[in-house]
C-alpha positions as CSV (number, residue, x, y, z in Angstrom):
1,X,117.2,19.4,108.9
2,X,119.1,16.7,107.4
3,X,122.5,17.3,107.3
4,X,125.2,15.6,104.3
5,X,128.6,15.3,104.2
6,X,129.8,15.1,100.0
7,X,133.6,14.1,98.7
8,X,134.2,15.7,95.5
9,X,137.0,14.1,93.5
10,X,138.5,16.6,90.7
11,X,140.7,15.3,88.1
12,X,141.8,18.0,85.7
13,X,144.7,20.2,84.7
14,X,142.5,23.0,84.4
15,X,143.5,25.5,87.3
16,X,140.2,27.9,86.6
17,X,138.2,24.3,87.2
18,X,140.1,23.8,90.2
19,X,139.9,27.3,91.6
20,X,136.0,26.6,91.1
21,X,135.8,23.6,93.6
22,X,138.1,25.1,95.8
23,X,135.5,28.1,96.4
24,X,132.5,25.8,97.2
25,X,132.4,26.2,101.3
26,X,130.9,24.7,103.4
27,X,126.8,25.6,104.3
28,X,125.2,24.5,107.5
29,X,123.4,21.3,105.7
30,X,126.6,20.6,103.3
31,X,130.1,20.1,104.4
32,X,132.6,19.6,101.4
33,X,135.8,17.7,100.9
34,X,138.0,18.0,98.2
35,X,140.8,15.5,97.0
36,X,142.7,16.6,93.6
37,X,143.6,13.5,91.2
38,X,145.5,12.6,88.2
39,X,143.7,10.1,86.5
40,X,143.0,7.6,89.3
41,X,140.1,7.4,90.7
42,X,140.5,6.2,94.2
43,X,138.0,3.1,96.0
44,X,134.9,5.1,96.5
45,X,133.3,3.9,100.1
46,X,129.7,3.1,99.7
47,X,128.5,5.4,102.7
48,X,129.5,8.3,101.3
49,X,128.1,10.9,98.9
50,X,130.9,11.3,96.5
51,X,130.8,14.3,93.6
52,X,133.0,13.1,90.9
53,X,134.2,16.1,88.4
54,X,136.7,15.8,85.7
55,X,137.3,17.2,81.8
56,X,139.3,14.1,81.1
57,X,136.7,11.7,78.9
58,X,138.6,8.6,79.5
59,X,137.7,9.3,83.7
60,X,134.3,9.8,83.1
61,X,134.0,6.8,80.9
62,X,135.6,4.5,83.6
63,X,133.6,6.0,86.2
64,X,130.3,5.1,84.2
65,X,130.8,1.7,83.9
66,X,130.9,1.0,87.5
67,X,128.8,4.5,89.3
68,X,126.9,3.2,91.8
69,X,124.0,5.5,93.7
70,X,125.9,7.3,95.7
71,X,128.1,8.8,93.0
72,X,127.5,11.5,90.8
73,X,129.5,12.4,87.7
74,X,130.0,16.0,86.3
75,X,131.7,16.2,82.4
76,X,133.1,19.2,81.8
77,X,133.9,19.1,78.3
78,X,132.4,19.2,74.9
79,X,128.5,18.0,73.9
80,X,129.6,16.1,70.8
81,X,132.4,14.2,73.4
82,X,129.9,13.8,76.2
83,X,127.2,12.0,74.1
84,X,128.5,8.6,75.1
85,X,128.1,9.0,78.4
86,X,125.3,11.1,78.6
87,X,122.7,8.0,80.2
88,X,125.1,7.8,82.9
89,X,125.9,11.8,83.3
90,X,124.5,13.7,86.7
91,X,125.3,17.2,84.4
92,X,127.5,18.4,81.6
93,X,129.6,21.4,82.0
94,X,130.6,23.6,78.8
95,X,134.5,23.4,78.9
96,X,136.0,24.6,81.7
97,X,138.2,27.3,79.2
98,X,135.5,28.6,77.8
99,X,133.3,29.1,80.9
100,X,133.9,31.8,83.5
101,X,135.0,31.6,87.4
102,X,131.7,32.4,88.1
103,X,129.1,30.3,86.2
104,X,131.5,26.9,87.2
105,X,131.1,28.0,91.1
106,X,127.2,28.9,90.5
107,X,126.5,25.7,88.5
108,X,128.6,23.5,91.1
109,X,127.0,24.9,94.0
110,X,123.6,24.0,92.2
111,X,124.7,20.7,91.6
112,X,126.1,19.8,94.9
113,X,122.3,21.6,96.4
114,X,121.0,19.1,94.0
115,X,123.0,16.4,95.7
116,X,122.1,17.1,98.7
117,X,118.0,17.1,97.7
118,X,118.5,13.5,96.7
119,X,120.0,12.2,100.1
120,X,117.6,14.1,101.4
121,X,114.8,12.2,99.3
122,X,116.1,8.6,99.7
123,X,116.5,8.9,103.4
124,X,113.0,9.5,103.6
125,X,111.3,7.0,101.3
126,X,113.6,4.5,103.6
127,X,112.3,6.2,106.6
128,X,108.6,5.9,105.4
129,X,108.6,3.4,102.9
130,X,107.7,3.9,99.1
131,X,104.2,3.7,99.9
132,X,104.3,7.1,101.3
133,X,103.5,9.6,98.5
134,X,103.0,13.0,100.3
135,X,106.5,15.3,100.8
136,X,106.8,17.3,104.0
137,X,107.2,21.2,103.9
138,X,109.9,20.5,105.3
139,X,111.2,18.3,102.5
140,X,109.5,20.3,100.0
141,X,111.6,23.9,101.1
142,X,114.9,22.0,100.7
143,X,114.2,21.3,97.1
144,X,113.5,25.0,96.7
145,X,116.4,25.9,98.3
146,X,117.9,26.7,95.1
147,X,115.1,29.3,94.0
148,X,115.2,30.5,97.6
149,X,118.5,31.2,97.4
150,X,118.4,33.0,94.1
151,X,115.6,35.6,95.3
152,X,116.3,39.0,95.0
153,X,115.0,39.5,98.6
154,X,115.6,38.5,101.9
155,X,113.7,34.6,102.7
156,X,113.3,32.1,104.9
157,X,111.1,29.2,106.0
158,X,110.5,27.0,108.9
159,X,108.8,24.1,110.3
160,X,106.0,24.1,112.3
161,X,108.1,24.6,115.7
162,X,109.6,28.0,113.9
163,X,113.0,26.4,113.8
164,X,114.5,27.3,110.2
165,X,114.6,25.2,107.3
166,X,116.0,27.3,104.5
167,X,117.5,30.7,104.9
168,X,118.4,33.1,101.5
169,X,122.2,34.6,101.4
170,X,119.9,38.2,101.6
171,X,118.0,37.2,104.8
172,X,121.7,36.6,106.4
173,X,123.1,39.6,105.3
174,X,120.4,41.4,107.3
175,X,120.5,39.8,110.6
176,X,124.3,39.2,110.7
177,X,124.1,35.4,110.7
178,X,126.3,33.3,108.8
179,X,123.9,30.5,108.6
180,X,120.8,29.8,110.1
181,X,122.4,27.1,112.8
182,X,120.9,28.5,116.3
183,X,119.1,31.7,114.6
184,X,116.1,32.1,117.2
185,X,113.5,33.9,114.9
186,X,110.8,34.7,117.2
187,X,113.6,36.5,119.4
188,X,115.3,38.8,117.0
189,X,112.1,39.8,116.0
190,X,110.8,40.5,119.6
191,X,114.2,43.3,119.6
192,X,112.7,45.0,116.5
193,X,110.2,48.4,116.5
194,X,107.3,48.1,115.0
195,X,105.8,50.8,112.5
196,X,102.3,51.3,112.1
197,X,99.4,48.4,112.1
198,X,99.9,44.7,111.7
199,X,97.6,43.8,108.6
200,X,95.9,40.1,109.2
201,X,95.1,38.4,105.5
202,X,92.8,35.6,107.0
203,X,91.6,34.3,103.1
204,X,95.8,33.8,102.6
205,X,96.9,33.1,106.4
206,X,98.9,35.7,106.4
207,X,100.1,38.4,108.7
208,X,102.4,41.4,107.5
209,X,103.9,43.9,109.9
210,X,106.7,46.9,108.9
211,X,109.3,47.0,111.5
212,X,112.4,49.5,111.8
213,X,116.0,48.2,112.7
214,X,119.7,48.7,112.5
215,X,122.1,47.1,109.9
216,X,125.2,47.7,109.7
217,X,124.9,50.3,111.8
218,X,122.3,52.5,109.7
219,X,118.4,52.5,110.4
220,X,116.5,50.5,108.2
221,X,112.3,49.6,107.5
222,X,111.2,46.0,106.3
223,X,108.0,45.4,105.8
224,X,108.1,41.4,107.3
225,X,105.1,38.9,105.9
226,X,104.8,35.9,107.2
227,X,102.8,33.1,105.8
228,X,101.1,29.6,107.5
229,X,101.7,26.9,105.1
230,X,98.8,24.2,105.9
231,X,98.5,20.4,104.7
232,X,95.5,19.3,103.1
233,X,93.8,18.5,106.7
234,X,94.2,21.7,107.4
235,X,97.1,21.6,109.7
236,X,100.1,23.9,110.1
237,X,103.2,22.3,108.4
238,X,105.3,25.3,108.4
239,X,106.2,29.2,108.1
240,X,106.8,31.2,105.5
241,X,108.2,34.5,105.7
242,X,109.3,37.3,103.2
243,X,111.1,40.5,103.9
244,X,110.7,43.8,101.7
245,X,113.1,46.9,102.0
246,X,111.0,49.8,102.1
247,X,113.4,52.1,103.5
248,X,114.0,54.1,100.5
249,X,110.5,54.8,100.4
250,X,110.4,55.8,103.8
251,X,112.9,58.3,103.8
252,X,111.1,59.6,100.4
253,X,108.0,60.3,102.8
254,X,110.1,61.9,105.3
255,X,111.7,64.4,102.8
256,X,108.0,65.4,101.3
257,X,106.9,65.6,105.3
258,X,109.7,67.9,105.7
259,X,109.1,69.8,102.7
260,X,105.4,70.4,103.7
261,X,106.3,71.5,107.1
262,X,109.4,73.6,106.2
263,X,109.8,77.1,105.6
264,X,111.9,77.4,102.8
265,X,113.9,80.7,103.5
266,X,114.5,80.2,107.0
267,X,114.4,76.4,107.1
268,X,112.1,76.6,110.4
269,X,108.5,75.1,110.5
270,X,105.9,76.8,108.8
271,X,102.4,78.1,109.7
272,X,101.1,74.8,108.9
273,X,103.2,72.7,111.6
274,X,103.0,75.1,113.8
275,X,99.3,75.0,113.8
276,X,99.3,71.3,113.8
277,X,101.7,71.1,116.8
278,X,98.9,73.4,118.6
279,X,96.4,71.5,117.6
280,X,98.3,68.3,119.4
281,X,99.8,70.6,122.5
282,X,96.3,72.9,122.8
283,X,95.3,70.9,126.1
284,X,98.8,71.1,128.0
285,X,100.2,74.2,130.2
286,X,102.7,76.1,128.0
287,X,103.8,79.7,127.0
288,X,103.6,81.0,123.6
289,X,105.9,84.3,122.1
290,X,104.6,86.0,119.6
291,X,107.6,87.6,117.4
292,X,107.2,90.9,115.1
293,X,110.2,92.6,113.4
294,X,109.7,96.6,113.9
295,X,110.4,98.6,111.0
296,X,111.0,95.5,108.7
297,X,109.2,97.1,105.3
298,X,112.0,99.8,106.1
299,X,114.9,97.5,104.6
300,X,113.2,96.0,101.8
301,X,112.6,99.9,100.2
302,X,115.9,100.9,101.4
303,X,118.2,98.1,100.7
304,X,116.3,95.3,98.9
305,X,114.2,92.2,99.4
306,X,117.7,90.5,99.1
307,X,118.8,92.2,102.5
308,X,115.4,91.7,104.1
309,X,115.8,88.0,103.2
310,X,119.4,88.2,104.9
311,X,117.7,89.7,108.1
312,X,114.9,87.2,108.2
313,X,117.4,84.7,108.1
314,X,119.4,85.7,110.8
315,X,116.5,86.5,112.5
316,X,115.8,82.9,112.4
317,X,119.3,81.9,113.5
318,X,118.7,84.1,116.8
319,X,115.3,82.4,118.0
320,X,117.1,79.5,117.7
321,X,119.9,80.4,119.8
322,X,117.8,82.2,122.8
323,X,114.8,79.7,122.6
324,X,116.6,76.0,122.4
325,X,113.8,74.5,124.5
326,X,110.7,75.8,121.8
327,X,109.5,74.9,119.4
328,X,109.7,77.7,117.0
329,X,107.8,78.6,113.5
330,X,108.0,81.2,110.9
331,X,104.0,82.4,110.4
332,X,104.9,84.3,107.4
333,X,106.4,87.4,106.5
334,X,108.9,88.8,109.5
335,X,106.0,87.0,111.7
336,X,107.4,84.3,114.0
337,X,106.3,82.6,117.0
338,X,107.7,80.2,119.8
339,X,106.0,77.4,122.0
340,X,108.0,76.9,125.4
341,X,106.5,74.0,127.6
342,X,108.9,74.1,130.3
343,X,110.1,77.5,131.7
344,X,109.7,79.8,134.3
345,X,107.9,82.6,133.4
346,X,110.1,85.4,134.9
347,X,112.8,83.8,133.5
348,X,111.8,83.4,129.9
349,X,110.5,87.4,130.5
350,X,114.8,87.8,131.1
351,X,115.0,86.0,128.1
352,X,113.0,88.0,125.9
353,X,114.0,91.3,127.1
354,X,117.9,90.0,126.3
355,X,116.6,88.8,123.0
356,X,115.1,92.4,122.1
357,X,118.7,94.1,122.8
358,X,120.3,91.5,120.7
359,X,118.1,92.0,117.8
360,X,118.4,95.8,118.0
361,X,122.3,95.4,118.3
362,X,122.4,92.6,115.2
363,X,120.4,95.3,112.8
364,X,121.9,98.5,114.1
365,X,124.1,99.0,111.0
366,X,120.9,99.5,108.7
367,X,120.4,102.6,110.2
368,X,115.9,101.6,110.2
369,X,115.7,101.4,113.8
370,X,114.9,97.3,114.0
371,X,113.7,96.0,116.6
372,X,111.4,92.9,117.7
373,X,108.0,93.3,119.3
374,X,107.3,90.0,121.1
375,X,103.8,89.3,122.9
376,X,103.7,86.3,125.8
377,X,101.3,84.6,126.3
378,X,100.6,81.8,129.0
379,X,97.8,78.4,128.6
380,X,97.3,76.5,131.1
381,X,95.1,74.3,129.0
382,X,91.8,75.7,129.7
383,X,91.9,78.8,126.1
384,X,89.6,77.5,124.1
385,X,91.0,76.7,120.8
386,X,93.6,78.0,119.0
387,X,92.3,81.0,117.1
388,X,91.3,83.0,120.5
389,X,95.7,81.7,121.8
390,X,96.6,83.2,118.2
391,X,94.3,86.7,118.9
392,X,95.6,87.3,122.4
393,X,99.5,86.7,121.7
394,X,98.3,89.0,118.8
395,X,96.7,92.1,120.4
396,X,99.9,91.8,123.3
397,X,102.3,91.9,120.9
398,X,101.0,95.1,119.0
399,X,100.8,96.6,122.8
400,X,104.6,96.0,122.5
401,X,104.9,97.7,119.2
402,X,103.0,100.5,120.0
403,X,105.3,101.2,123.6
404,X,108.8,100.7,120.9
405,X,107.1,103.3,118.7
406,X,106.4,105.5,121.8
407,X,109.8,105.4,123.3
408,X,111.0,106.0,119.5
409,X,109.1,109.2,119.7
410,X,110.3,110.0,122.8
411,X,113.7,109.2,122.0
């Protein structure tokens, strides 16, 4: 990438003019040097790109008469004073007090891009001769540097060694780079995780592939396409390479995954996850609780399906807190059920018998004798399907149920 170094010359009173040039920094193919004046324009040396803007008409005329290549003139006054000097104008600016901060620093920096476009032109006709009428990508992506920049998304290009041409203010915000000088594409992107398929568009020589990364500090998903620009022999003369934020849209699918896999009362996972997660788990060594509230249809006719709501709640809570290491699920109703991959089984039988005093003790104030029946169950990867794991944890559950109900009696 070529790489141009432009003298801009201001002579104006106008300080908002001023403030204008003073904001144009330097990029990593432009470096800028600003001289204020007052009137006289100074020897301009023929080497050197030299950006003359001024609002006095008098300077602009004088700098008409005798402009040679390498120096561009910018009016920034009237149309009906201009119209003299218009042949010899590179652009006319409205008047700098009635234009804004903002459109002089957008239109200079598209001027001095501009500049920078023609250097980059002339120095290759002289490198190739006039004869030569076919522009390099290359070439070609530094005239478009001025749509590229302008993109609402992130952009860059590159020549057919993947070292960058152009890169969009968008694409540096992403990967924390102030400019593309020593930005090693095909590294960074080695650092990022990819999501799902890459997607090959053979008709369009393209490849796109979503990828998940940190910026500024929070996770992100860009779907990254990358293009092969080819010459008319069919060659490879560069890269092109789009991003598109899709990270919105994934956290849109995570909330309706959630939502589908979420009990609403309790917040736990519902019968349909838990079934999944089975269905996923079904071939590997795990034990499975069973969980039934005794007496639960007791404190919805006594106190309200409020207050049953309250104790299937809490009920929640408590699984949670005596079975970290499960993955828990409420079936429906006061139904719930735990998947424990690593324990020991006497050990997770202490656990459960803790569990059942704690429950008892949490409910006690109802006065409707709750309790919790709970059922184990052990696979060692060999039950055949779910249903028949389900049925087993079932029937040894209601074995519990029916020793509570005996002790009640005997109690």
């Amino acid at each position: 990438m070529l790489h141009h170094t432009i003298h801009i010359y201001v002579d104006s009173d106008s300080d908002l003019l001023k403030d204008a040039v003073r904001s144009l920094n330097n990029t990593s193919r432009i470096d800028v040097k600003t001289t204020f004046l007052r009137g006289q324009i100074p020897k301009i040396e023929k080497c050197t790109a030299t950006l003359i803007v001024t609002d006095r008409f008098e300077t602009a005329k004088s700098v008409s008469l005798f402009k040679p290549d390498n120096v561009f003139l910018v009016f920034c006054g009237s149309f009906n004073r201009a119209i003299p000097l218009l042949s010899s104008l590179d652009d006319l600016i409205g008047p700098s007090d009635e234009t804004s901060f903002g459109e002089l620093k957008i239109r200079l920096g598209w001027i001095l891009k501009r500049i920078a476009t023609k250097l980059d032109s002339d120095f290759y006709k002289n490198l190739r001769g006039n004869s030569v009428n076919v522009i390099s990508f290359e070439h070609l992506c530094m005239e478009l540097s001025i749509i590229i920049d302008n993109l609402p998304y992130p952009m860059i290009t590159f020549n057919p060694q993947w070292n960058v041409i152009c890169m969009n203010e968008d694409f540096r915000k992403i990967i924390g780079h102030e400019n593309e000088k020593g930005f090693d594409y095909l590294s960074w992107k080695k650092t990022l995780t990819p999501c799902g398929k890459c997607f090959s568009d053979p008709q369009h020589n393209s490849t796109s592939q979503e990828y998940s990364f940190e910026v500024n500090g929070n996770l992100c998903y860009y779907k990254i396409t990358e293009i092969e620009i080819h010459d008319r022999s069919g060659n490879i003369s560069g890269y092109f390479c789009a991003m598109m934020d899709y990270t919105h849209q994934r956290a849109y699918d995570q909330s309706i995954l959630e939502a589908a896999n979420t009990d609403t009362l309790t917040g736990m996972h519902n019968r349909r996850y838990f079934y999944d997660f089975l269905g996923e788990h079904i071939e590997r060594p795990f034990y499975m609780l069973y969980l039934d509230l005794d007496n639960f249809k007791k404190i919805n006719d006594t106190y309200g399906h409020d207050v049953g709501d309250a104790v299937l709640v809490r009920m929640a809570q408590l699984i949670n807190q005596f079975f970290p290491d499960g993955v828990s699920a409420r079936l429906g109703g006061d139904e719930f059920a735990v998947i424990v991959e690593t324990a020991v089984k006497t050990e997770l039988e202490q656990r459960c018998e803790s569990f059942e005093k704690t429950v008892v003790r949490e409910f006690k104030m109802y006065e409707c004798d709750i309790g919790v029946s709970i059922g184990m169950v052990y696979s060692g990867g060999s039950i055949n399907g779910i249903d028949m794991l389900l049925h087993e944890s079932d029937v040894r559950m209601y074995e519990e149920k029916r020793n509570h109900k005996s002790k009640e009696k005997t109690e």
